[in-house]
C-alpha positions in Angstrom: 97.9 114.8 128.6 98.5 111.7 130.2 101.8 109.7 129.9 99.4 106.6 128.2 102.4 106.0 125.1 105.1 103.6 124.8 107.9 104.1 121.9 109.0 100.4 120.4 112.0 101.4 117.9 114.2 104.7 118.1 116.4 104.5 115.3 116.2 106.8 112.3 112.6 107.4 111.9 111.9 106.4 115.8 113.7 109.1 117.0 111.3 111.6 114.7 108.5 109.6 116.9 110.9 109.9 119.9 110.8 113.9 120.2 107.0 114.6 119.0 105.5 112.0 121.6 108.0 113.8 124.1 106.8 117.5 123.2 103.3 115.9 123.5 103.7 114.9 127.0 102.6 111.6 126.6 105.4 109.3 126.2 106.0 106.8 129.1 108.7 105.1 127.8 110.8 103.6 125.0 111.3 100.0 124.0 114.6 100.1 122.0 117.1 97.0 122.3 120.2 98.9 120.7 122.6 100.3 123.3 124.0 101.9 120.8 120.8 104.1 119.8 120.2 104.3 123.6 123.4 106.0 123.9 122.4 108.2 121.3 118.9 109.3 122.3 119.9 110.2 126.0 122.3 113.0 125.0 118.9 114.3 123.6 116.5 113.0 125.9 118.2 112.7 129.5 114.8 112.6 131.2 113.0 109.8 128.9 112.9 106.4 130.5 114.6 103.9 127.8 113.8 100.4 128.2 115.3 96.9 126.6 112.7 94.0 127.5 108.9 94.4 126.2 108.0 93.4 129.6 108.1 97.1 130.9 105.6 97.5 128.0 103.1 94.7 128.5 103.2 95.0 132.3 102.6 98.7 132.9 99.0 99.5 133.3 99.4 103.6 132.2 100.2 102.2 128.9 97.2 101.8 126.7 99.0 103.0 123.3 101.8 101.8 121.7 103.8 103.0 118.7 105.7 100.7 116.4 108.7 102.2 114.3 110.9 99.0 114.0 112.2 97.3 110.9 109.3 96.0 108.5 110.0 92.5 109.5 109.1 92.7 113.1 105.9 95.2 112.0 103.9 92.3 112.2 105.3 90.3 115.6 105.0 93.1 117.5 101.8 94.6 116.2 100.1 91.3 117.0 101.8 90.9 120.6 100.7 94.6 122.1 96.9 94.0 120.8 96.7 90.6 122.4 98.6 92.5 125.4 95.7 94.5 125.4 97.0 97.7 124.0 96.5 100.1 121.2 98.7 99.7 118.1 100.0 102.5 115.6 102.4 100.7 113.5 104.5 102.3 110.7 104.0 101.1 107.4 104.3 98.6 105.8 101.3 97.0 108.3 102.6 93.4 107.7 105.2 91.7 104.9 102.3 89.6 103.9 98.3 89.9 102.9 98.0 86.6 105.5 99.6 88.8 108.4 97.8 92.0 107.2 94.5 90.1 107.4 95.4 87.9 110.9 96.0 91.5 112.5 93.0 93.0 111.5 91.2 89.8 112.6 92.8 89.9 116.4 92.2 93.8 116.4 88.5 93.2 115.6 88.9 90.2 118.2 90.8 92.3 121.6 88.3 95.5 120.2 91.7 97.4 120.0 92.8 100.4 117.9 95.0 99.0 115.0 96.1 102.1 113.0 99.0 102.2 109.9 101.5 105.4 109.9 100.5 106.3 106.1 101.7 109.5 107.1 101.2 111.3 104.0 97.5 110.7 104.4 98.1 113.2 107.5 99.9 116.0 105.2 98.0 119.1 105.0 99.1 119.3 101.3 97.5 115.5 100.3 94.5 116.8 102.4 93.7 119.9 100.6 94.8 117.9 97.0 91.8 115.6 98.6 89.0 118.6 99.0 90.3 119.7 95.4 89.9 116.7 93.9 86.1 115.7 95.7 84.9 119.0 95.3 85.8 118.5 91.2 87.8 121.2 91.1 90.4 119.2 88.7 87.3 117.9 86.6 87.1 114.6 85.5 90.5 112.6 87.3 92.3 111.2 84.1 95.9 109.4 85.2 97.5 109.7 88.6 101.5 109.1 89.0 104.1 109.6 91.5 107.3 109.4 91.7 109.8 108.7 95.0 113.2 108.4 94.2 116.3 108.7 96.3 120.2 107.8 97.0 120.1 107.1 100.0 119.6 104.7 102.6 119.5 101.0 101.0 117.4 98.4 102.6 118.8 94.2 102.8 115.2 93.2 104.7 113.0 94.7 101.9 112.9 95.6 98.6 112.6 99.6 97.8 108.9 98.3 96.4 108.0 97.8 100.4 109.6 100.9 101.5 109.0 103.6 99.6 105.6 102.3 97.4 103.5 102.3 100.7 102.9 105.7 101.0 102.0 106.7 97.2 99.7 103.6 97.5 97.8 104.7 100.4 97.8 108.3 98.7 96.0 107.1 95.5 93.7 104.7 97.1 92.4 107.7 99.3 92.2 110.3 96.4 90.3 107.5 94.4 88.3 107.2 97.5 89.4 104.1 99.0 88.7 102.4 95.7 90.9 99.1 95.1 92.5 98.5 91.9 90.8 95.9 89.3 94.4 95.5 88.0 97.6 95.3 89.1 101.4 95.3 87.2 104.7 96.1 88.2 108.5 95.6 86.8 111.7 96.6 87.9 115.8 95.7 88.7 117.8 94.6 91.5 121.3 95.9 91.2 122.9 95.8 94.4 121.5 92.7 95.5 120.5 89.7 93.3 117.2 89.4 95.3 115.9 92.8 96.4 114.7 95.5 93.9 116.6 99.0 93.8 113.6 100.2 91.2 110.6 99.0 90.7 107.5 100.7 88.7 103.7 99.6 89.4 101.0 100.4 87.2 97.2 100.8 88.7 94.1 100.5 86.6 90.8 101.0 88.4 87.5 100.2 87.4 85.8 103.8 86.5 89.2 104.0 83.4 91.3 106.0 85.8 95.1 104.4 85.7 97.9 105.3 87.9 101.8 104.8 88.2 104.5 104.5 90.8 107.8 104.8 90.3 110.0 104.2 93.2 113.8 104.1 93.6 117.1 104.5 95.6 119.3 104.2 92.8 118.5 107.8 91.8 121.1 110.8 91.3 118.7 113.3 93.8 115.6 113.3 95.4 112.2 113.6 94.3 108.9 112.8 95.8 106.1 114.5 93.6 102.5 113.3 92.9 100.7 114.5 90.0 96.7 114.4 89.1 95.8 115.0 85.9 92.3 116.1 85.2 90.3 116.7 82.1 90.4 120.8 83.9 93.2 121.2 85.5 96.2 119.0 86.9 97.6 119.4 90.7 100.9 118.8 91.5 101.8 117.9 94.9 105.6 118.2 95.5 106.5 117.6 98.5 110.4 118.7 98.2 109.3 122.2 97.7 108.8 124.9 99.9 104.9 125.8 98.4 103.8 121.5 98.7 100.9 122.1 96.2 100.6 123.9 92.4 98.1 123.5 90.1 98.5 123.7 86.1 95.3 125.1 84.1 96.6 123.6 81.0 94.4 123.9 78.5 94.1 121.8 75.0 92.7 123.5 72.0 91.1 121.3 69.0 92.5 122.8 65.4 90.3 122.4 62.8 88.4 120.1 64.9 91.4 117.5 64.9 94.7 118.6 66.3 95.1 118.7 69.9 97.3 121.6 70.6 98.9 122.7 74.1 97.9 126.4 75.4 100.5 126.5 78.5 99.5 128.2 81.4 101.9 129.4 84.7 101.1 127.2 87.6 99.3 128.9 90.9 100.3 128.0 94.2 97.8 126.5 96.3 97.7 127.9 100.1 96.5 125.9 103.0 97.4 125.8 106.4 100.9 124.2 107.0 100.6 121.3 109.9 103.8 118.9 110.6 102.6 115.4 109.3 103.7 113.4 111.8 103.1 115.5 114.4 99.3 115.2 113.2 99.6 112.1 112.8 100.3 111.0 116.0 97.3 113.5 117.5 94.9 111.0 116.0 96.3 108.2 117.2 96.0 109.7 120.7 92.7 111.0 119.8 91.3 107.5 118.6 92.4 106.3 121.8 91.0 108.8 124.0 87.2 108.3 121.8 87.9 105.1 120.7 86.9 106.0 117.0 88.3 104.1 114.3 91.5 105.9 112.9 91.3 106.9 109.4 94.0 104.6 108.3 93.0 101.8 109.7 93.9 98.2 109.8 91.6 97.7 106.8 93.2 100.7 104.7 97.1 98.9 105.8 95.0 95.9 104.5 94.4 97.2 101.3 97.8 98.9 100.7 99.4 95.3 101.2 97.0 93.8 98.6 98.5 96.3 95.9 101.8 95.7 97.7 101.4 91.8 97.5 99.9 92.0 93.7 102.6 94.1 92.4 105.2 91.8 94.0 104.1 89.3 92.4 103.5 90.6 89.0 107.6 91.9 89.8 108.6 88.1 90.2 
């Protein structure tokens, strides 16, 4: 493969970034302005050229593809600054702090004809794929209520709120399992602890036009980690979890009606559902390269980060 793929950011998630696009072979080089992180990242990578001034970026002409994985704030500076440099953007999520950002970068990547593409990388997750197939193929039945849950001690942001870091990816997960559909309604409520003006917890409520509702809870005030998405459906319900080593389970509850008006519970054991085990990001990032290379349009687009941050922006609101 060609060497086509510049790195800006190499800090904790950049450095997952860091050693895929390496193993790849088609990193040219990393933007990172840390020496500190530099420092870091050559004991790893003593052969990868690290960089401190975009310049190197916007000037080379074998880079055509650049990968954004710098704090949410710069998300949208930088994103716009590489299309209008002429180059192909994958930027992590959150695409933009705003709707008016979200919307001027889909604009100027309409404009330059470039590749603008979002790292909902749960959307990538062979787990959230096969939930996906279950779900169109109606093996769950009729989908009733959707919820997840993301909650962690761990690291705490001061730029954003743990709405904007950790919501993102169950947003994008429910929008695609409800096939792209946007919310007609939008609620959210939570409590900021640490810091008078940024959110430790935060829980957003969905309501979609078909009578399907969802709910996100999201935290990093939490006593252990959890990430686990659950469908119900008036068959079955699917549980995708992704702290365990099987990913996906499925429930075939059933509900028995006594004398025609008591709902009873008949329990079932859950089943394990197999699938072929990819790594996320790694698969991720092949799309990228492989939207460049055909120059198709990735499948979360600008226009899917665009609708993330309307849910994003409409539950912050509703917070406030």
């Amino acid at each position: 493969m060609k060497k086509n793929i510049a790195l800006v950011g190499a800090g904790n998630w950049g450095k997952n970034h860091l050693r895929n696009l390496n193993e790849l072979g088609v990193l040219n080089l990393v933007l990172e302005k840390s020496d500190d992180i530099i420092s870091k990242r050559r004991e790893d990578f003593p052969d990868v050229n690290f960089v401190k001034h975009d310049k190197f970026v916007i000037d080379n002409h074998e880079i055509n593809g650049v990968v954004i994985a710098a704090p949410a704030v710069l998300h949208f500076k930088l994103a716009k600054k590489y299309l209008l440099a002429g180059k192909d953007v994958m930027v992590e999520k959150p695409l933009a702090l705003t709707q008016e950002e979200g919307e001027e970068l889909v604009n100027i990547a309409q404009k330059e004809k470039r590749i603008l593409m979002v790292g909902h990388i749960l959307q990538y997750h062979s787990a959230v794929v096969k939930l996906k197939d279950m779900i169109d193929k109606g093996d769950l039945g009729k989908i009733r209520y959707i919820y997840s849950n993301r909650l962690n001690i761990g690291k705490l942001r001061t730029e954003e709120n743990v709405l904007w870091s950790f919501a993102p990816h169950d947003i994008s997960i429910i929008l695609m399992l409800m096939g792209e559909e946007e919310p007609a309604k939008v609620s959210a409520f939570g409590g900021s602890y640490l810091n008078q003006a940024i959110f430790d917890t935060t829980l957003t409520e969905l309501e979609f036009r078909n009578g399907v509702k969802a709910h996100i809870f999201v935290s990093w005030l939490h006593p252990f980690k959890e990430q686990k998405l659950v469908v119900i459906g008036s068959e079955k319900m699917a549980v995708f979890d992704d702290m365990s080593k099987e990913k996906l389970f499925i429930y075939e509850h059933k509900i028995k009606w006594e004398k025609g008006k008591i709902p009873i519970a008949e329990k079932a054991d859950y089943k394990v559902v197999q699938f072929e085990k990819k790594q996320p990001l790694r698969e991720e990032l092949l799309h990228f390269i492989e939207c460049i290379k055909n120059r198709q349009t990735p499948k979360t687009d600008a226009k899917e980060g665009l609708r993330v941050l309307k849910v994003l922006n409409e539950a912050e609101k509703s917070l406030h």
